[in-house]
N, C-alpha and C positions, 0 to 999 in steps of 0.2 A: 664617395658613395654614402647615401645617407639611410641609416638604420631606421625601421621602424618597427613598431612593440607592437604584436596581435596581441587579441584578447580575445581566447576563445570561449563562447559561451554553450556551456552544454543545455541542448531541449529542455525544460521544464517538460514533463507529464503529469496528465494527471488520469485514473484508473478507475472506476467503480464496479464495487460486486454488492450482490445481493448474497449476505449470509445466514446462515442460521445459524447466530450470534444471538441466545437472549437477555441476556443481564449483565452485571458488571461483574460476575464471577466467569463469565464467559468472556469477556474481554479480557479481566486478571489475565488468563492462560493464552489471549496472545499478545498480550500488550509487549512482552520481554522478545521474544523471536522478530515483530515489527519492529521495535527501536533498533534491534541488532543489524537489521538488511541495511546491505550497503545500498548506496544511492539514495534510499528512500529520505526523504527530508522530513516527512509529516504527514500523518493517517489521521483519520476520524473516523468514530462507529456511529451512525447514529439508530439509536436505539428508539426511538419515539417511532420509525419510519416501520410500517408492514413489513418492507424487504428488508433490512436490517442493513441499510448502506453502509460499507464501508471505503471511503474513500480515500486514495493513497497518493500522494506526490512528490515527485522526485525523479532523478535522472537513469535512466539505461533498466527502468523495470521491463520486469517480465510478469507478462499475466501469469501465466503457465507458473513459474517461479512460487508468487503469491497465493496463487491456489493449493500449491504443494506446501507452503509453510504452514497457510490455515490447516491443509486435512495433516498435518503433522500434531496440531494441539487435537484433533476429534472434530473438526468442525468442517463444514462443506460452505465455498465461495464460488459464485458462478457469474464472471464477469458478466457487467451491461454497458451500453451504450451512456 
């Protein structure tokens, strides 16, 4: 019988919110709770942007999750499409 090796590849996701994030002292405060989430591989704020996108990607997120981490620094995240 002959054996063969899976390889399983977990979903990539990826996420965006509109935050009211506005400077880099606001991001300081979440920047440490982001790197900490498990799954997450890689966020970006962008600050140039009206809604204040913040984009996240990585495996087995939760919007709801996310949203609860931001309003955990003070700040409000309301996923978009």
């Amino acid at each position: 019988m002959e054996k063969t090796n899976l390889i399983i590849h977990k979903m990539s996701q990826e996420l965006k919110f509109q935050t009211n994030l506005q400077c880099g002292n606001c991001r300081a405060k979440v920047a440490d709770k982001l790197d900490a989430h498990p799954g997450l591989r890689h966020w970006a704020l962008d600050l140039d942007h009206a809604d204040r996108i913040l984009t996240v990607q990585g495996e087995g997120l939760s919007a709801n999750d996310l949203i609860a981490l931001i309003a955990k620094s003070g700040f409000k995240a309301v996923e978009i499409a």
